[in-house]
Structure formats: C-alpha cells, structure tokens
HTML snippet that shows the backbone in 3Dmol.js (N, CA, C, O; Angstrom):
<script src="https://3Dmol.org/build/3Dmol-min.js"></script>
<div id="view" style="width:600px;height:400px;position:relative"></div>
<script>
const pdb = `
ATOM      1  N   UNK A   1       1.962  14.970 -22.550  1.00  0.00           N
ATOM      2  CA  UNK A   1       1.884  14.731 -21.130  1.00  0.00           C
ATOM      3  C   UNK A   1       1.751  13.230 -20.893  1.00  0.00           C
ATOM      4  O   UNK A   1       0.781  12.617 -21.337  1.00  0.00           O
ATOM      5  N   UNK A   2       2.698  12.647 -20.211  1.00  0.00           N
ATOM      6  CA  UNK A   2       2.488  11.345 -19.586  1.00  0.00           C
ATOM      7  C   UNK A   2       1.496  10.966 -18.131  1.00  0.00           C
ATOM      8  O   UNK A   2       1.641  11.420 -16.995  1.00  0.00           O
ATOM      9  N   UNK A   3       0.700  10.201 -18.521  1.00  0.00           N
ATOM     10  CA  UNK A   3      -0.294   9.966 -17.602  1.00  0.00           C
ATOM     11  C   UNK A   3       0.202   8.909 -16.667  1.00  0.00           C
ATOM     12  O   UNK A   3       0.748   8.135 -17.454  1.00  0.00           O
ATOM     13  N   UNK A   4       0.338   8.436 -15.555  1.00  0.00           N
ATOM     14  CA  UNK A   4       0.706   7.692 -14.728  1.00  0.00           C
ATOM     15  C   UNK A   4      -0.601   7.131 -14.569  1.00  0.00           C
ATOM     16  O   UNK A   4      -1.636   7.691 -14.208  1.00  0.00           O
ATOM     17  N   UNK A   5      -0.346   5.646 -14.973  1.00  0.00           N
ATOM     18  CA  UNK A   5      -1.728   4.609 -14.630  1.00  0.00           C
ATOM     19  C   UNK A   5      -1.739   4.216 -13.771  1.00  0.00           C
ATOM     20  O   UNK A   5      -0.567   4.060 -13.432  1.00  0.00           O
ATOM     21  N   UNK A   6      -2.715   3.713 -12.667  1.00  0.00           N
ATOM     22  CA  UNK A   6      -2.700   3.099 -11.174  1.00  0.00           C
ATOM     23  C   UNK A   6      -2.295   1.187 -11.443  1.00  0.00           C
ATOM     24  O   UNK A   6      -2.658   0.185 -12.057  1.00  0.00           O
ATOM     25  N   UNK A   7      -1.663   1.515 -10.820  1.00  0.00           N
ATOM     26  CA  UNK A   7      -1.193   0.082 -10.477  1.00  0.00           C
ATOM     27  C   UNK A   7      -1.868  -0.969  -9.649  1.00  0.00           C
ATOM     28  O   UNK A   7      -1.822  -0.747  -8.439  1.00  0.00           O
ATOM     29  N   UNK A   8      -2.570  -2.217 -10.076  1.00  0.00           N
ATOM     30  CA  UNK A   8      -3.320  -2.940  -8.983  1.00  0.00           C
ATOM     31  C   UNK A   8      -2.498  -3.340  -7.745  1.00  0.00           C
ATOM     32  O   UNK A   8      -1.285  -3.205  -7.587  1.00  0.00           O
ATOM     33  N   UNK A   9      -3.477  -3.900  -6.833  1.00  0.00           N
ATOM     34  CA  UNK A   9      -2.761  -4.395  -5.391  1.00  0.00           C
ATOM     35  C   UNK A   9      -3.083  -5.943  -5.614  1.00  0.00           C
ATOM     36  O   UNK A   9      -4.170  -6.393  -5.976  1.00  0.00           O
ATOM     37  N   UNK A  10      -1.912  -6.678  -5.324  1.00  0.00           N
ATOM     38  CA  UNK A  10      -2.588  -7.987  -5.113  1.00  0.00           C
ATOM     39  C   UNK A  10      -2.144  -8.668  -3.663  1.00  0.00           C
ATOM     40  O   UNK A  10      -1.208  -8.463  -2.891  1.00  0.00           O
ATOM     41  N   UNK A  11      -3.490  -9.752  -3.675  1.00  0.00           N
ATOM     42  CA  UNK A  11      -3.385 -10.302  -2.303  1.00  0.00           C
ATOM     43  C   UNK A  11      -3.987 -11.260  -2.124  1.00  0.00           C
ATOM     44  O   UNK A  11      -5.206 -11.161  -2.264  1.00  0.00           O
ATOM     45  N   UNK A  12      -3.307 -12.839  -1.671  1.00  0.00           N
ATOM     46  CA  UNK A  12      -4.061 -14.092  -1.794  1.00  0.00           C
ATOM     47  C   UNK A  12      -5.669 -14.240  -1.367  1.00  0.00           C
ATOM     48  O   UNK A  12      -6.328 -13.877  -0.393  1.00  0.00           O
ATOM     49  N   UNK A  13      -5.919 -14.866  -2.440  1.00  0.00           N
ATOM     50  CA  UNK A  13      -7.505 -14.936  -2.064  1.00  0.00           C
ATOM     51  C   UNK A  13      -7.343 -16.020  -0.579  1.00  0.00           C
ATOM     52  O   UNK A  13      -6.586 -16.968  -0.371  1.00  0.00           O
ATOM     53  N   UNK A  14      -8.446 -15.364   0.304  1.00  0.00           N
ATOM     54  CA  UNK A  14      -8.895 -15.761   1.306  1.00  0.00           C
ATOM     55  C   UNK A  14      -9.864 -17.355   0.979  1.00  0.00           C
ATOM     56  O   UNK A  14      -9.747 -18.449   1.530  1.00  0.00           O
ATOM     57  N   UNK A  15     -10.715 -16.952  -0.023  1.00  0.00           N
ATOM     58  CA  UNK A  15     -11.436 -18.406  -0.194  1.00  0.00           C
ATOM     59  C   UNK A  15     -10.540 -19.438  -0.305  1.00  0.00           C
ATOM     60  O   UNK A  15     -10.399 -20.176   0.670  1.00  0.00           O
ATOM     61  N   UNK A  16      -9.644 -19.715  -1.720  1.00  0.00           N
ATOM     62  CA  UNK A  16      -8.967 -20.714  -2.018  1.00  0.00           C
ATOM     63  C   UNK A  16      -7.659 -20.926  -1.089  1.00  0.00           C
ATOM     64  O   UNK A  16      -7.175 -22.058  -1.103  1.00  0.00           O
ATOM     65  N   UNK A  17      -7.124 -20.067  -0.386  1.00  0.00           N
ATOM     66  CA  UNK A  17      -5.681 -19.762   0.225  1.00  0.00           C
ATOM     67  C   UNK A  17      -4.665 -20.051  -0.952  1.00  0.00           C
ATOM     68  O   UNK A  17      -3.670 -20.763  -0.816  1.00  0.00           O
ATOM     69  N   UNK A  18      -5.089 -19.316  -2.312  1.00  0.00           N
ATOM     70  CA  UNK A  18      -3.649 -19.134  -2.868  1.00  0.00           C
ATOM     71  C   UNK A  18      -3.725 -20.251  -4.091  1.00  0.00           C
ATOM     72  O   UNK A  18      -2.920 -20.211  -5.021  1.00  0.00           O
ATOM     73  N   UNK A  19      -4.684 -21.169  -4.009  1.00  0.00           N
ATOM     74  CA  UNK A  19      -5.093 -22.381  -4.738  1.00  0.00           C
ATOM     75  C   UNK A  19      -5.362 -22.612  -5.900  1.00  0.00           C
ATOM     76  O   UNK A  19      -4.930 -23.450  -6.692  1.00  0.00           O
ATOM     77  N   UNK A  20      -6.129 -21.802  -5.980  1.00  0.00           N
ATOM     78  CA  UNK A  20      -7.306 -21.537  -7.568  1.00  0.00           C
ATOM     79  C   UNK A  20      -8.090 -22.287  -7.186  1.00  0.00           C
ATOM     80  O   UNK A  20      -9.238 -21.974  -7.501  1.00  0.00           O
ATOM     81  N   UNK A  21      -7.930 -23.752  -6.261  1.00  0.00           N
ATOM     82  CA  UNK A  21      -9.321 -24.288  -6.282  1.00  0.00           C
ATOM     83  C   UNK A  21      -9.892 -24.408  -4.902  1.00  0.00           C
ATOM     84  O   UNK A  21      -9.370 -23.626  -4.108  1.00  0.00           O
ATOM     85  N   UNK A  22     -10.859 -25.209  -4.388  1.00  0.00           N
ATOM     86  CA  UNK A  22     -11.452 -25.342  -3.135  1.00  0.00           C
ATOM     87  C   UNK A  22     -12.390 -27.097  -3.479  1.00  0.00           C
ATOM     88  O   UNK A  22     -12.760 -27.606  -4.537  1.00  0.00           O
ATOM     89  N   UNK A  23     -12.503 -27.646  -1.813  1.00  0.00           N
ATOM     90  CA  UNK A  23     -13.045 -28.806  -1.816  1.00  0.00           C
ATOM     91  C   UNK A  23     -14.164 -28.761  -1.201  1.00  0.00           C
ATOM     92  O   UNK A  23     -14.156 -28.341  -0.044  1.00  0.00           O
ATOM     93  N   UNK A  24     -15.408 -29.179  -1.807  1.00  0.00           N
ATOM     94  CA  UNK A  24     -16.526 -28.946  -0.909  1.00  0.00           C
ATOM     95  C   UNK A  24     -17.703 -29.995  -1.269  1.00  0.00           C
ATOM     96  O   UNK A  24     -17.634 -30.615  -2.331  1.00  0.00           O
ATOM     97  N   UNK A  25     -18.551 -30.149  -0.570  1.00  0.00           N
ATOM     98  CA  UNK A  25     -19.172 -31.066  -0.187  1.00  0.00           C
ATOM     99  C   UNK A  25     -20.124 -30.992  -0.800  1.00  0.00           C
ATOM    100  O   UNK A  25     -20.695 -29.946  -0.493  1.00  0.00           O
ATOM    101  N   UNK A  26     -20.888 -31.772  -1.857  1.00  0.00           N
ATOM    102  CA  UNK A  26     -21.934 -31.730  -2.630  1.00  0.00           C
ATOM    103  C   UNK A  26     -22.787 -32.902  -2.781  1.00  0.00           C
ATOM    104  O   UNK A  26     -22.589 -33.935  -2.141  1.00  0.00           O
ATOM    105  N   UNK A  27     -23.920 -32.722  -3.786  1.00  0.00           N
ATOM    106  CA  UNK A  27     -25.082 -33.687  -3.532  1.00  0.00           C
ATOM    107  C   UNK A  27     -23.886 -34.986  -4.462  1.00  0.00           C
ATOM    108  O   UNK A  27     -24.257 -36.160  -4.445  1.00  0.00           O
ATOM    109  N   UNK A  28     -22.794 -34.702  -5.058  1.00  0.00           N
ATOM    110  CA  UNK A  28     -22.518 -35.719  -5.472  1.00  0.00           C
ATOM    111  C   UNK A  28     -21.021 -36.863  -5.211  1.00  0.00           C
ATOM    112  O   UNK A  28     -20.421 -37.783  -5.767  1.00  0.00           O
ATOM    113  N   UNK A  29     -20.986 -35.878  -3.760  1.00  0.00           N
ATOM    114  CA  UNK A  29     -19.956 -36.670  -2.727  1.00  0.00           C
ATOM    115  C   UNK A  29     -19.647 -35.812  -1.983  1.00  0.00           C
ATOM    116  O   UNK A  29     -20.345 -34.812  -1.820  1.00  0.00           O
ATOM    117  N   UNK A  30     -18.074 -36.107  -1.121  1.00  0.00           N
ATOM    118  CA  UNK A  30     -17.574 -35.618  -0.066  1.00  0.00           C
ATOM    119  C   UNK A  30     -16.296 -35.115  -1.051  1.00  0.00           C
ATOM    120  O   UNK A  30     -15.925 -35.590  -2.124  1.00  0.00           O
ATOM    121  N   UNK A  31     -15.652 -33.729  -0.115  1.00  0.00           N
ATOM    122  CA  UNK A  31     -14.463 -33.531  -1.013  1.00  0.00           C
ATOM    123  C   UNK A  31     -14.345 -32.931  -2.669  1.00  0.00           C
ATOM    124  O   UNK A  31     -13.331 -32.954  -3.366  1.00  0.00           O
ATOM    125  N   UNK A  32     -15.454 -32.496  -2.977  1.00  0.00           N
ATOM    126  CA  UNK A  32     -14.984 -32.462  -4.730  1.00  0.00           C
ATOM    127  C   UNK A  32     -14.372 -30.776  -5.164  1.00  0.00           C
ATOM    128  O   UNK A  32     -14.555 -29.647  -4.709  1.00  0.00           O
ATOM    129  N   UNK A  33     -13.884 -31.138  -5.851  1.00  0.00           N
ATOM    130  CA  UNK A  33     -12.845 -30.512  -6.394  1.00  0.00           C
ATOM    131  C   UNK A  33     -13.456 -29.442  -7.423  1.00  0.00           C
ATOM    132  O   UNK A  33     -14.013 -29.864  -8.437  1.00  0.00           O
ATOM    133  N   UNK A  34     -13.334 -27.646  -7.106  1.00  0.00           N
ATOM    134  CA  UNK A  34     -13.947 -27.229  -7.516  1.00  0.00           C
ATOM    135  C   UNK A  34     -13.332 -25.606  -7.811  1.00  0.00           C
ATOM    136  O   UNK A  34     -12.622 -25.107  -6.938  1.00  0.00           O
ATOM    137  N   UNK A  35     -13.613 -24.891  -8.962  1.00  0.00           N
ATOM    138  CA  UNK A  35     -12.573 -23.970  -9.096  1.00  0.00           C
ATOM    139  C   UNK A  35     -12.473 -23.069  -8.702  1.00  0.00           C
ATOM    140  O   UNK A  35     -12.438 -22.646  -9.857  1.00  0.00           O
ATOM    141  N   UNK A  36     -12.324 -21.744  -7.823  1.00  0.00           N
ATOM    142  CA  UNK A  36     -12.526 -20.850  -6.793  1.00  0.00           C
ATOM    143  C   UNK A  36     -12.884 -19.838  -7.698  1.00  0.00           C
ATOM    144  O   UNK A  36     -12.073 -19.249  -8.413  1.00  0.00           O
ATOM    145  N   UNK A  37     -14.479 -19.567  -7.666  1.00  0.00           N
ATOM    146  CA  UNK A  37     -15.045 -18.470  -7.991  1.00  0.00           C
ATOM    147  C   UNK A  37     -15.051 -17.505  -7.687  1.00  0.00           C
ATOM    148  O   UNK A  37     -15.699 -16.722  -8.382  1.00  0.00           O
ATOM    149  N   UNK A  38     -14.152 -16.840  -6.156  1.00  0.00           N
ATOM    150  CA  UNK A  38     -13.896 -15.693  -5.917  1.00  0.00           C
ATOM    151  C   UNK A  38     -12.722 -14.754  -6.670  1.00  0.00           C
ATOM    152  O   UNK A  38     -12.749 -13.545  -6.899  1.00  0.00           O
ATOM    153  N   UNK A  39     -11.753 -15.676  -6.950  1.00  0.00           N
ATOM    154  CA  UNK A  39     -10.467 -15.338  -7.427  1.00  0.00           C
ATOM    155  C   UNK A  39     -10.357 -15.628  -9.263  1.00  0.00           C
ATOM    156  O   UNK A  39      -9.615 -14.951  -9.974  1.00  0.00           O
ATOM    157  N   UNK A  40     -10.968 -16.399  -9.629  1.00  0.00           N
ATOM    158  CA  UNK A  40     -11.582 -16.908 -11.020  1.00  0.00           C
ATOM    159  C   UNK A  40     -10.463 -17.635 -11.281  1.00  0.00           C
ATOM    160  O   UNK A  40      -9.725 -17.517 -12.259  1.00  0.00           O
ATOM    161  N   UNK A  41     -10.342 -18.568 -10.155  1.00  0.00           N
ATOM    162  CA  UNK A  41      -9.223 -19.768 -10.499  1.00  0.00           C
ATOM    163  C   UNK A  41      -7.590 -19.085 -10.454  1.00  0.00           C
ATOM    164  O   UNK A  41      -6.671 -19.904 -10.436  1.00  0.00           O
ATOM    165  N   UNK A  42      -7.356 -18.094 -10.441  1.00  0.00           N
ATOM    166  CA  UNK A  42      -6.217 -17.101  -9.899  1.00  0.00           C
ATOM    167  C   UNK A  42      -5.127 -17.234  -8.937  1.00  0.00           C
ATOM    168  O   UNK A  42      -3.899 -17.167  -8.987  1.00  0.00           O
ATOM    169  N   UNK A  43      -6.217 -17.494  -7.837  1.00  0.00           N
ATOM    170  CA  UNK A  43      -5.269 -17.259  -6.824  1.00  0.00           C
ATOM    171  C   UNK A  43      -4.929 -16.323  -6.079  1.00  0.00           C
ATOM    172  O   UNK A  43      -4.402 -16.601  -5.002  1.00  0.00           O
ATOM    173  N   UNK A  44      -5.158 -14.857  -6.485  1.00  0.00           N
ATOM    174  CA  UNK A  44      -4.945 -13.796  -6.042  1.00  0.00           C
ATOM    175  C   UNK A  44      -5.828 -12.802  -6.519  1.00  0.00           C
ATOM    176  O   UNK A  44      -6.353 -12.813  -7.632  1.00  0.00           O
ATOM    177  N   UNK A  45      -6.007 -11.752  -5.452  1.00  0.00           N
ATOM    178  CA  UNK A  45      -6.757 -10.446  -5.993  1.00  0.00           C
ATOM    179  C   UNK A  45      -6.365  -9.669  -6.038  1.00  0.00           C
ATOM    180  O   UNK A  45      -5.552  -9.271  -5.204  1.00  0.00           O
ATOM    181  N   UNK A  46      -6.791  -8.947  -7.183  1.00  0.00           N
ATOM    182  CA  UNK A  46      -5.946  -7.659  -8.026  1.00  0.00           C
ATOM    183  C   UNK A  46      -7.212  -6.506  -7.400  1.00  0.00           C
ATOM    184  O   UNK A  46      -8.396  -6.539  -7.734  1.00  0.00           O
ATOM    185  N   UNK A  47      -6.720  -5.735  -6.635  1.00  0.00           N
ATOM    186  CA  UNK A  47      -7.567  -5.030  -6.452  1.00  0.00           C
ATOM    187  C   UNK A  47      -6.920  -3.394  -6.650  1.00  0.00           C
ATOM    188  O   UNK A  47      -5.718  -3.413  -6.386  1.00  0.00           O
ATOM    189  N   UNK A  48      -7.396  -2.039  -7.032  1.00  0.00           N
ATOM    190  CA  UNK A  48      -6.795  -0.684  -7.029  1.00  0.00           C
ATOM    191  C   UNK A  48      -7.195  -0.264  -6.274  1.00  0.00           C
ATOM    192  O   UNK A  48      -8.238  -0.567  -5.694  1.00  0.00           O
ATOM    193  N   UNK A  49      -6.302   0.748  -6.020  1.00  0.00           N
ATOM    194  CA  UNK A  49      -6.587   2.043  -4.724  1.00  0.00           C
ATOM    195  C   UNK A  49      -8.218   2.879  -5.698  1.00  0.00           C
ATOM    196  O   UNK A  49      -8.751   2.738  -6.799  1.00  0.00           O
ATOM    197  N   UNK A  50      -8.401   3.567  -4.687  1.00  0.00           N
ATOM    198  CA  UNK A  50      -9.753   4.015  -5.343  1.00  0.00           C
ATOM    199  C   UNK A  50      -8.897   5.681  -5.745  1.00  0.00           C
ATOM    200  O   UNK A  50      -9.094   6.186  -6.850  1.00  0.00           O
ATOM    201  N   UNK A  51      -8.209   6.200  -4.967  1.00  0.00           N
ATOM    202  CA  UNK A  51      -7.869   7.648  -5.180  1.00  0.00           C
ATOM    203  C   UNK A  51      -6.662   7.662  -5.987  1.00  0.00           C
ATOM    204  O   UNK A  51      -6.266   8.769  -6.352  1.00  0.00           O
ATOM    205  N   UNK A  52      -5.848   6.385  -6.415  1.00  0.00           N
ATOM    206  CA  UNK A  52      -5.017   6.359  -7.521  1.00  0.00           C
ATOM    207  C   UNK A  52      -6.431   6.359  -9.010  1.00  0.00           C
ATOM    208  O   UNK A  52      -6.306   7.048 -10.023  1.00  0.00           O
ATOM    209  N   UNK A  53      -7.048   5.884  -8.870  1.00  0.00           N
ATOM    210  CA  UNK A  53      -7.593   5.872 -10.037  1.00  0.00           C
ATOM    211  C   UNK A  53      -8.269   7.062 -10.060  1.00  0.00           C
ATOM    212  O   UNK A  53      -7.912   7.730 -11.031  1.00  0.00           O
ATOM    213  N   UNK A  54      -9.151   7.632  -9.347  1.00  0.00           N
ATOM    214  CA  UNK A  54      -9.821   9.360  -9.269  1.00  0.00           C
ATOM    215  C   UNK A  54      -8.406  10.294  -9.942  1.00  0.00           C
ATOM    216  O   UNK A  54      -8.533  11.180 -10.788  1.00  0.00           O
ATOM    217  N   UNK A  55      -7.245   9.904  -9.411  1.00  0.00           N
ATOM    218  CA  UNK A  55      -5.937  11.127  -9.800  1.00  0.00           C
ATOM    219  C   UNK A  55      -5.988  10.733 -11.475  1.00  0.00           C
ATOM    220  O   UNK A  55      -6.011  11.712 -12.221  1.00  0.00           O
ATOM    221  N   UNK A  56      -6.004   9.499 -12.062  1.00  0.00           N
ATOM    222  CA  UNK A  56      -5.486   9.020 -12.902  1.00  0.00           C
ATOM    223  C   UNK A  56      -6.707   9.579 -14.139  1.00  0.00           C
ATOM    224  O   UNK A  56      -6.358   9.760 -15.306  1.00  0.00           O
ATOM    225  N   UNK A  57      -8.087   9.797 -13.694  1.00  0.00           N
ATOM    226  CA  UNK A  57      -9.263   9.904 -14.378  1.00  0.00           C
ATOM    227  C   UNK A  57      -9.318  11.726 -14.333  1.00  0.00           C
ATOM    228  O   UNK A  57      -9.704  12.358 -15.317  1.00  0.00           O
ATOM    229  N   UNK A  58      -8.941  12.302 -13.244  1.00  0.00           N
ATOM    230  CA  UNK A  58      -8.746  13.515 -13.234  1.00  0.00           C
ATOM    231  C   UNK A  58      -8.041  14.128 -14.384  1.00  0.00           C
ATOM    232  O   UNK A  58      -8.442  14.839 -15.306  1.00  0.00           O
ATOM    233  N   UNK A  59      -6.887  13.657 -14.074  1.00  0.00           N
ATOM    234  CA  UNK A  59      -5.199  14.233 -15.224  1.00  0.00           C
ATOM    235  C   UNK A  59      -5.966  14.092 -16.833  1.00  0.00           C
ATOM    236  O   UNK A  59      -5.865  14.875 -17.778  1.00  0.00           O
ATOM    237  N   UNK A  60      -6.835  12.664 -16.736  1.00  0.00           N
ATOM    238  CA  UNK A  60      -6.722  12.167 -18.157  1.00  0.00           C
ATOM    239  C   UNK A  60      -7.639  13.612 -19.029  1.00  0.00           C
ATOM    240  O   UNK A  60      -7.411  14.311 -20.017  1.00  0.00           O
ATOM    241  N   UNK A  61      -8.526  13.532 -18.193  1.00  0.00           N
ATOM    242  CA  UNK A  61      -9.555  14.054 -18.664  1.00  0.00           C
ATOM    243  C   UNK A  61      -9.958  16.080 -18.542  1.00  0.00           C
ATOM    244  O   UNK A  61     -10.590  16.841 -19.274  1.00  0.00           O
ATOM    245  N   UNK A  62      -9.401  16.219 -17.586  1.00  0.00           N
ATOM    246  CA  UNK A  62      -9.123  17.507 -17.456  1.00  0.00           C
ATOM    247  C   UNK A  62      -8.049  18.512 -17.357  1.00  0.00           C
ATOM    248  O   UNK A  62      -8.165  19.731 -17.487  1.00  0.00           O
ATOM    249  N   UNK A  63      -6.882  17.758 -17.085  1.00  0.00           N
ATOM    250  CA  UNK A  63      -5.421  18.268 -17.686  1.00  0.00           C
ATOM    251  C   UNK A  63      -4.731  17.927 -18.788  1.00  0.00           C
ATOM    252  O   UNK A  63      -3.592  18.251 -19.125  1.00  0.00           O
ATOM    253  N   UNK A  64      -5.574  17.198 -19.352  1.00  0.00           N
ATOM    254  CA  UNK A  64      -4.940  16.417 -20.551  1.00  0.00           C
ATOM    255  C   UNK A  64      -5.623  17.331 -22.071  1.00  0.00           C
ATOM    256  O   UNK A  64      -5.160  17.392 -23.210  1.00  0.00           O
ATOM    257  N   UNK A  65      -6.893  17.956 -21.471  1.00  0.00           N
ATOM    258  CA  UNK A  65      -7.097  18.619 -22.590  1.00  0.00           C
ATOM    259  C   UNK A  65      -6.183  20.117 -22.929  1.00  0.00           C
ATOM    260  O   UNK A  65      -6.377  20.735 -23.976  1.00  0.00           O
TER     261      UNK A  65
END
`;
const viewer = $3Dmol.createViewer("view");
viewer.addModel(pdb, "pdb");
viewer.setStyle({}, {cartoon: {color: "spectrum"}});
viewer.zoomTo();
viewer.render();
</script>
C-alpha cells in the first residue's frame, strides 16, 4: 500500500518580507543587520494542513497494518 505524505504549504515570512534577514535597532547602533528568527533565515514558511497529516497518520498506522 502506498501512503500519500502531506505536502507542506509555503508562504513568505511576514517578519523578514521574503529576506532571511531584518534591521533593527540595538544597544549597539541604528540599523543592524540581523538574521530572521521567525523563518530561520529562510524566507518562507513551510507550514502543513493539520487534516492532511491526521489522514496520513491514520492510513499509516491503522490501514497499513
């Protein structure tokens, strides 16, 4: 039986707009250059459906036996 894996969604991170990085203002100037911890320098978020993965954990585990 072939299991169909869920496929992520992606979608520009909102923090960086798409960047990987961001500029922000610190005790050790104006402007510094810094790597976008929302996206982990990326750029984008990979996010899954929640009920593709429930189908995918279902099949594996209880039709699969």
């Amino acid at each position: 039986m072939k299991y169909n894996q869920p496929e992520p969604h992606s979608k520009i991170c909102t923090n960086c707009k798409g960047n990987g990085y961001i500029k922000i203002d610190t005790i050790h100037g104006k402007d510094q250059i810094k790597q976008c911890w929302v996206c982990d320098s990326r750029g984008e978020l990979k996010k899954y459906v929640q009920a593709d993965v429930d189908k995918f954990i279902y099949d594996f585990y209880f039709r699969g036996v």
